[in-house]
N, C-alpha and C positions, 0 to 999 in steps of 0.2 A: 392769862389769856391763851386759849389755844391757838396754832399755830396751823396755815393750811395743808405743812407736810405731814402735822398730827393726825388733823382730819381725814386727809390720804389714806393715811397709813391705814386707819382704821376703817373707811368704807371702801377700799381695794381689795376686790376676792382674792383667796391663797396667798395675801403676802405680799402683793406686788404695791410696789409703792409709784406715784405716780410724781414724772423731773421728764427734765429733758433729754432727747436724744442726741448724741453724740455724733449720729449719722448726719442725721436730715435736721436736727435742729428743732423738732415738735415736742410738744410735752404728751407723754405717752405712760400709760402703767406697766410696771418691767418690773422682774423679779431684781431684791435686792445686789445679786452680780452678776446681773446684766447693764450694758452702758448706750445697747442698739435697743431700740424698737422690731418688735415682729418685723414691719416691711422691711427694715434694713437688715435685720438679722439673715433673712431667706435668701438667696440669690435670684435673682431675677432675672430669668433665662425669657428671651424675644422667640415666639412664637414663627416656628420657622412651615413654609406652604408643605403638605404631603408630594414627595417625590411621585411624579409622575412613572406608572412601570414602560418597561422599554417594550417598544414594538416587538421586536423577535425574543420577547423574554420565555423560555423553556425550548427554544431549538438549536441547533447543535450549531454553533460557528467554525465555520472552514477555511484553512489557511493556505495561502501560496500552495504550502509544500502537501498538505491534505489533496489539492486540485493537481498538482503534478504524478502523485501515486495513483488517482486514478485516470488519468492519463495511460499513463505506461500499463495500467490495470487491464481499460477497457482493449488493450490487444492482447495479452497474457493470460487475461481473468483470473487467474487464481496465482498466489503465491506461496509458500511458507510463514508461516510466521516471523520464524528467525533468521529468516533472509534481508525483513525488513528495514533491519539496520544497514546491510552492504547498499538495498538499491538507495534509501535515502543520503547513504553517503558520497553517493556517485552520481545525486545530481546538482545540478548548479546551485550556487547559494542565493538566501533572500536578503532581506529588511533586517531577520531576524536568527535567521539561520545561515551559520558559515559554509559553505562548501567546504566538500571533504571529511563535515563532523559524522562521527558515529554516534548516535545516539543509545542511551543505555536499556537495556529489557525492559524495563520500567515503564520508561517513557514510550516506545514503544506500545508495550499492552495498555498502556492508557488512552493512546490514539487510537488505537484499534476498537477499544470500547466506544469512544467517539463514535466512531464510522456505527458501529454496531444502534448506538442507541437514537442515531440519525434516520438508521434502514440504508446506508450506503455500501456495506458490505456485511457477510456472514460469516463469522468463525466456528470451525467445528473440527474438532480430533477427529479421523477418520480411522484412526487404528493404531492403536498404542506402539510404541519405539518410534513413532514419526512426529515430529512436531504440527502444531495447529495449523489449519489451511483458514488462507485467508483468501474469500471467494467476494468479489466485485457484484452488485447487486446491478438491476437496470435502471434503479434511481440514480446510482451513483456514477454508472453511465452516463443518464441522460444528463445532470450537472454538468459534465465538460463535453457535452454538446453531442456525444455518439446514440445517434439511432436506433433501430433496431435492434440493439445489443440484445442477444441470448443468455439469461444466466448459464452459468455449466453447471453440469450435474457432477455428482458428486463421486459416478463412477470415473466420469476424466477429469478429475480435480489432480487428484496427485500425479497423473502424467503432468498438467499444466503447470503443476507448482515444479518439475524435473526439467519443464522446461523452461520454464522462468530462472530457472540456478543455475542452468548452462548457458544462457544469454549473461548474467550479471559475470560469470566468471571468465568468455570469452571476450565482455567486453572491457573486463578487465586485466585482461592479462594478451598486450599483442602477440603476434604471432611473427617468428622471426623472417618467414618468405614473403606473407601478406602482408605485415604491417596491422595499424590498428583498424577497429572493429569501425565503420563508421555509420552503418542502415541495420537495423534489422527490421526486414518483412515478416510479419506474424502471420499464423496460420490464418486467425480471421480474417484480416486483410486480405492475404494470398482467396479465399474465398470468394470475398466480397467481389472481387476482382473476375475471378470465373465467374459465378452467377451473372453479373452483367453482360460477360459475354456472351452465356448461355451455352458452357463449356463442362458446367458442374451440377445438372441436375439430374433430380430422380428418376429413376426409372433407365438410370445406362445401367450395361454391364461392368462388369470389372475391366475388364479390357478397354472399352469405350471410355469409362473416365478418366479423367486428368487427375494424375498423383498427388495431393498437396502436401510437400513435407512440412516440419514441424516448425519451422522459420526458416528465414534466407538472412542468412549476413553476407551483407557486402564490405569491401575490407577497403583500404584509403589506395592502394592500389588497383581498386577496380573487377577486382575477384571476386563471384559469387557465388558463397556456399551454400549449400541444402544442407539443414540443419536437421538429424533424427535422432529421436529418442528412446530408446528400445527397452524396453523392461520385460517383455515374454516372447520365445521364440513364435515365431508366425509359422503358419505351413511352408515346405520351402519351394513350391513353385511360386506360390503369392508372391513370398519373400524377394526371392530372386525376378519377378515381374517388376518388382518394385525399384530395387536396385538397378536394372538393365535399365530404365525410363531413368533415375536420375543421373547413371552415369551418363547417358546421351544429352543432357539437359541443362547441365552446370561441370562445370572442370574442378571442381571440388564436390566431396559428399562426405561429411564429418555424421560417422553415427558414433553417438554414447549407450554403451551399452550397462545391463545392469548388473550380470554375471559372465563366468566364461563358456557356460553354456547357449547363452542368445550371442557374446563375441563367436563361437564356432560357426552358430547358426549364419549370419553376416555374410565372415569370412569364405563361408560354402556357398551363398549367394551373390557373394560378388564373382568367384572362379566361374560358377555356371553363366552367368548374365555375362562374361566376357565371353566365352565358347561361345555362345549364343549370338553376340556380336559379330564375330569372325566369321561365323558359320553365314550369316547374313551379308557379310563381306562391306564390314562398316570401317571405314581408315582410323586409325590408333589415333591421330590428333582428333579426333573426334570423338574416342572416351575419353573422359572424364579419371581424375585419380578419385581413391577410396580410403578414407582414416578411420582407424574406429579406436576409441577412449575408452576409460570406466566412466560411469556416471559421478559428477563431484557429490561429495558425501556431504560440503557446505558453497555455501556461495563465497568463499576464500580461494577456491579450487582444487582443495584435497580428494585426493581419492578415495573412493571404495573400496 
């Protein structure tokens, strides 16, 4: 008499013979070494909902320390690139960042590309031997809430980035009669500030307007410096117009200069604008003294 695993065996396509499952316990046709059934054999994965995409998915997310850079940005506007590292190390710490860390190139040009593919700043070599200028956009302004921000062009980029490296180096490095750096007033500011009063607009003479230097540090002692930044000699009545109003105006006047040819220049500017003084018969406590540096070659404060 035949047998029903006979019978099986034989009306079972390719072989499989038909017993029980070992899994689930059904009787199933399953190749000779096999002991599961198909459904057991498979893994049964639970169907899980399609993730929803996120709200801001493809725009650029901005950190503490991204909103502090431009910050400090929208009165500087423009920086170095490689400066990038001293100012982030010189500002207070987050959540996620230590104070005092220096960050490496890397990371750096990575942030910076951020910025770039947000619209909140523009990088661009303006001339080979100088490192990348990194220039604050008015998006990136208006984010930390400044107004009417002016992009700069890109003929005073590089003065701004000189002067951007002589604020991070002054403010980090005190000074032995002043003490530490504790305000600086930026050139936009200092502007901002005239035009309101209706001290700085178009259409004066040279003579009629008000000189804005290149920032004001004020120091923990109370001393306010007029900060300039000299890279090409100027004509020298200008020059020396310029110097006589700041020695009258601040009891310090720190210029960096960029060679010893604009240091000459200065120097012959500051002699005449004191003649000039006396000749006017203005009292000695009422100049102002006159320093002049080389321009730092980094924001560590080496020289040129």
């Amino acid at each position: 008499m035949t047998s029903l695993a006979e019978i099986a065996h034989v009306t079972t396509q390719e072989g499989n013979v038909w017993r029980e499952c070992t899994g689930c316990g059904a009787t199933a046709a399953m190749a000779p070494e096999a002991d599961r059934c198909d459904r057991c054999a498979t893994p049964q994965t639970s169907a899980k909902p399609a993730r929803r995409p996120r709200a801001d998915a493809g725009q650029v997310r901005l950190t503490e320390r991204d909103l502090a850079v431009f910050r400090w940005l929208s009165d500087m506007k423009a920086i170095y690139e490689d400066d990038l590292a001293a100012l982030l190390a010189a500002m207070p710490g987050t959540a996620w960042s230590a104070a005092g860390r220096r960050p490496s190139a890397s990371r750096v040009r990575n942030m910076v590309a951020r910025w770039q593919r947000g619209g909140y700043a523009e990088v661009r070599r303006l001339a080979n031997g100088i490192p990348r200028i990194v220039r604050l956009s008015r998006a990136g302004a208006a984010i930390v809430g400044v107004d009417g921000f002016r992009e700069t062009s890109s003929v005073t980029a590089m003065h701004q980035c000189e002067v951007a490296r002589l604020r991070l180096v002054l403010q980090g490095r005190p000074s032995p009669s002043l003490g530490t750096l504790t305000h600086w007033e930026s050139e936009r500011a200092f502007r901002s500030d005239l035009d309101a009063l209706g001290l700085a607009r178009r259409g004066r003479t040279d003579r009629e307007r008000v000189h804005v230097p290149d920032g004001v540090a004020t120091y923990e002692r109370g001393t306010r410096v007029a900060i300039e930044v000299e890279r090409s000699v100027k004509a020298p009545v200008r020059l020396a117009r310029i110097v006589e109003e700041l020695l009258t105006s601040y009891e310090v006047t720190l210029y960096a200069v960029a060679n010893n040819e604009v240091r000459n220049a200065v120097a012959a500017a500051d002699r005449t604008a004191r003649r000039n003084l006396t000749h006017r018969q203005v009292s000695n406590d009422r100049i102002g003294a006159l320093s002049i540096i080389d321009l730092p070659r980094d924001a560590a404060g080496g020289d040129r």
